[in-house]
N, C-alpha and C positions, 0 to 999 in steps of 0.2 A: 093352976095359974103359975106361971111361971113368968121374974125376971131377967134384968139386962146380965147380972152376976152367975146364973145361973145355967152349970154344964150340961150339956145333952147328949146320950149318946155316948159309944167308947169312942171317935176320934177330941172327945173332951172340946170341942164347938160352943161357944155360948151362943145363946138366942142374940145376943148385939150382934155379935159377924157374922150372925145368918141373916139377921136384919140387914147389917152393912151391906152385905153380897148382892142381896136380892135387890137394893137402891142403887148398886152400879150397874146389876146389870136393865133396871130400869134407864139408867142415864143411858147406857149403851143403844136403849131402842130409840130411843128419842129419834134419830139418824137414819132409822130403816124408811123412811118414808125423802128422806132427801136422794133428789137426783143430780147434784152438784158432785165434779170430779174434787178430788182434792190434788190440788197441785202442790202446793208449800211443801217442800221438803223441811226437815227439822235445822237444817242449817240455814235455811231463807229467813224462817222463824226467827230464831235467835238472833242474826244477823239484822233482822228488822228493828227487833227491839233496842238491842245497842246501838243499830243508829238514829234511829226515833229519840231518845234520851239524851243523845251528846248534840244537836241538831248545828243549825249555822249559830246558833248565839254562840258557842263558845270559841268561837272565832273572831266572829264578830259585836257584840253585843257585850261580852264579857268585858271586854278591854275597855269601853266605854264605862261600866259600873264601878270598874276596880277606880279608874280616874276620879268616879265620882264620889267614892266612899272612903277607897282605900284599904288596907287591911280588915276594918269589918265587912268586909263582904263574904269573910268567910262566916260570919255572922248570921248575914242573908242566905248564902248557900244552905245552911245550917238547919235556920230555921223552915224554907220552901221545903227544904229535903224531907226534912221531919212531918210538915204537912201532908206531902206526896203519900208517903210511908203508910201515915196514917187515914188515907183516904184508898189504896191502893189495897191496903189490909182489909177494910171493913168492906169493899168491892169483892173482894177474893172471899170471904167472908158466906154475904147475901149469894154469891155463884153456888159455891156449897152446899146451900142449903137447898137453893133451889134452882137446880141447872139447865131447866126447860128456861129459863131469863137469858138470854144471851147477851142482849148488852144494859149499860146502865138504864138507857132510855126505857126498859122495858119496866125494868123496878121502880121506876119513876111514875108512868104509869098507873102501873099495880098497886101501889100504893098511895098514891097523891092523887090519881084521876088523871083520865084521857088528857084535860085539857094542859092541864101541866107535861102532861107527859110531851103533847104537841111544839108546847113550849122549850120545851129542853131539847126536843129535836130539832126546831130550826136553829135556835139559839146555836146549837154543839156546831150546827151547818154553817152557820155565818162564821163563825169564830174560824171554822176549816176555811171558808175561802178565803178570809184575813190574811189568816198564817200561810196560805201560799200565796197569795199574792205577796207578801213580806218576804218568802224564803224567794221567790224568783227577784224582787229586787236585792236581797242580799247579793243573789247571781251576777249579776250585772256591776256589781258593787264591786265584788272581788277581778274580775274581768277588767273594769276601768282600770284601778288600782295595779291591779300585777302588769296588763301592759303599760301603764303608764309611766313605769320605770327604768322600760326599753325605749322611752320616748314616742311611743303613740298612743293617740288620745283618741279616745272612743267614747269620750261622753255623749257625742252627739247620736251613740249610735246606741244608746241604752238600752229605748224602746224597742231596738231589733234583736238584740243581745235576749232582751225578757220575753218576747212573744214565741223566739226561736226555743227557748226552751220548754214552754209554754205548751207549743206543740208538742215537742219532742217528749216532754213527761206524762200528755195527756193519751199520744198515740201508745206510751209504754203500758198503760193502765187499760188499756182498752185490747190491748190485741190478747192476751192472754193471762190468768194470775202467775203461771211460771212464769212468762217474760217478766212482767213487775218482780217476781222472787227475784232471780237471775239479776237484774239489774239493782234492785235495795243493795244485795247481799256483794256486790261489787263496789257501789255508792259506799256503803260501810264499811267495808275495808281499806276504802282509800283513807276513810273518817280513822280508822283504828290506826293505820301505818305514820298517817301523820302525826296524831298525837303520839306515838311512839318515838316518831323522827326529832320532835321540837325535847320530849325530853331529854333524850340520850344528846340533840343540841346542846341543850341545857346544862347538862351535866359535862360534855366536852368545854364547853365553854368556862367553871365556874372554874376546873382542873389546869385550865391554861392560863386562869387570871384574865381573859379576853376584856379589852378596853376599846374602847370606841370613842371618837372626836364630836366637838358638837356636827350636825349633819341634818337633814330636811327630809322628812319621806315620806312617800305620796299618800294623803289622804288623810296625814296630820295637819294642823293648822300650826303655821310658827315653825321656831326650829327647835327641837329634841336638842337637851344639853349632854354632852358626852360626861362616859362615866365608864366604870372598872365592872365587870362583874365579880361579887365578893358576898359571903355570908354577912360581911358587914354591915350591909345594907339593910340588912332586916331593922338591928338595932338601932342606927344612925338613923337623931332626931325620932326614932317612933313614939309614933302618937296612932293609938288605934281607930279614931276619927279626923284626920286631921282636916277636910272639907265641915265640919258641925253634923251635929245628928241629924240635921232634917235635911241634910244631901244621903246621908243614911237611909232613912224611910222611903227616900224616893227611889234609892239602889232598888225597891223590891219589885 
C-alpha cells in the first residue's frame, strides 16, 4: 500500500503526479469524441474576455453612478469586484475538480436537480437577451449623442440605428466563430485604445491646468458649470457620500 508522499521508482515520481498525470490526460480524452473545429485563436480569447469585463457601462452607465454616489462608488466598484472574485474563484474551483462540467448550468444540475438546472438555464437566457437588447440601445445612445454635436439629430432614427446593428451582430455570430473571434478581438481594441486615449487625456489635461467655461453638452440635462482641472478637486468640499447613503445602495 502505498501513499500520496510516497516515491517510486529512480526517476523519484510520487504516486500524486502519477495520479495527476493520468487525470489530465483523462481531461484530455474528454475531446476525442468532439467533431467541432476550433477556431479561437489565443488572442480572440483574451481579447474577448477584456472586453466582455470593461463592457458599455463604463462609458456609459458609470458616469450616471459616480453622479449618483459620488466618490463611494469606488466603494461599490470594490465591493461587486470582491464578489465577482469570489464567485469566479469557487467556478474555476468546481471546473477542476470536475472538468467533464463545462458550464455552470451543468453543476447546477448535478447537484440541485434537472429542474433547477432548467431553471438557471432559461433564467442565464433572459438575463442574455436583456443585456443585449440594453447594449444595442446603449448603441443608438452613443450615435444620437456624438452626431448630435455636429448638429444632427437622429433620434427619430434610433429604432434603425438598433435593428441595423441587430443584424449586423447577429449575421457576425452566425457566419462563423473566427469571424465572431476577428471581430470581439477588434471591437476590444477599440475598447482598450480608448480608454488609453481618455487617460493619457487626462493626464495632458491636469499638466496643462485645462479649464473650461460653464457650457451645455448633449445628452446632459442643464448646463455643466465650468471649472479648472486640478488635484484640488479631490479635496475641495469632500464628502465621501455627498448624495446620502441610500443614493449609495442604489449605485449597486
Amino acid at each position: 500500500m502505498t501513499f500520496g508522499n510516497t516515491k517510486t521508482g529512480k526517476t523519484g515520481t510520487s504516486t500524486s503526479e502519477a495520479t495527476e498525470t493520468a487525470h489530465i490526460k483523462s481531461v484530455e480524452s474528454l475531446d476525442k469524441g468532439n467533431d467541432m473545429e476550433r477556431g479561437l485563436k489565443n488572442r480572440h480569447v483574451q481579447f474577448i474576455a477584456i472586453g466582455g469585463t470593461i463592457g458599455t457601462g463604463l462609458f456609459l452607465g458609470s458616469g450616471k453612478s459616480i453622479a449618483l454616489t459620488g466618490p463611494s462608488i469606488i466603494l461599490v466598484y470594490i465591493g461587486v469586484g470582491l464578489i465577482m472574485f469570489l464567485l469566479m474563484r469557487a467556478i474555476g474551483e468546481m471546473m477542476y475538480s470536475d472538468p467533464s462540467q463545462h458550464t455552470f448550468i451543468n453543476f447546477i444540475t448535478r447537484y440541485l436537480g434537472r429542474a433547477w438546472g432548467k431553471f438557471a438555464g432559461w433564467t442565464y437566457w433572459i438575463v442574455l437577451i436583456l443585456t443585449g437588447m440594453t447594449e444595442i440601445t446603449a448603441v443608438s445612445t452613443y450615435f444620437v449623442t456624438f452626431f448630435g454635436t455636429f448638429g444632427i439629430d437622429l433620434k427619430s432614427w434610433k429604432w434603425l440605428i438598433e435593428l441595423c446593428f441587430l443584424v449586423a451582430l447577429t449575421g457576425i455570430n452566425l457566419i462563423a466563430v473566427k469571424v465572431f473571434g476577428e471581430a470581439e478581438f477588434w471591437f476590444s481594441m477599440i475598447k482598450i485604445t480608448l480608454i488609453v486615449g481618455l487617460i493619457v487625456t487626462a493626464v495632458v489635461m491636469l499638466f496643462l491646468g485645462f479649464s473650461y467655461p460653464a457650457t451645455h453638452i448633449e445628452g446632459v440635462d442643464g448646463t455643466v458649470s465650468g471649472a479648472t482641472v486640478s488635484l484640488t478637486n479631490i479635496a475641495d468640499g469632500f464628502q465621501l457620500a455627498p448624495n446620502g447613503w441610500m443614493n449609495f445602495f442604489m449605485s449597486f
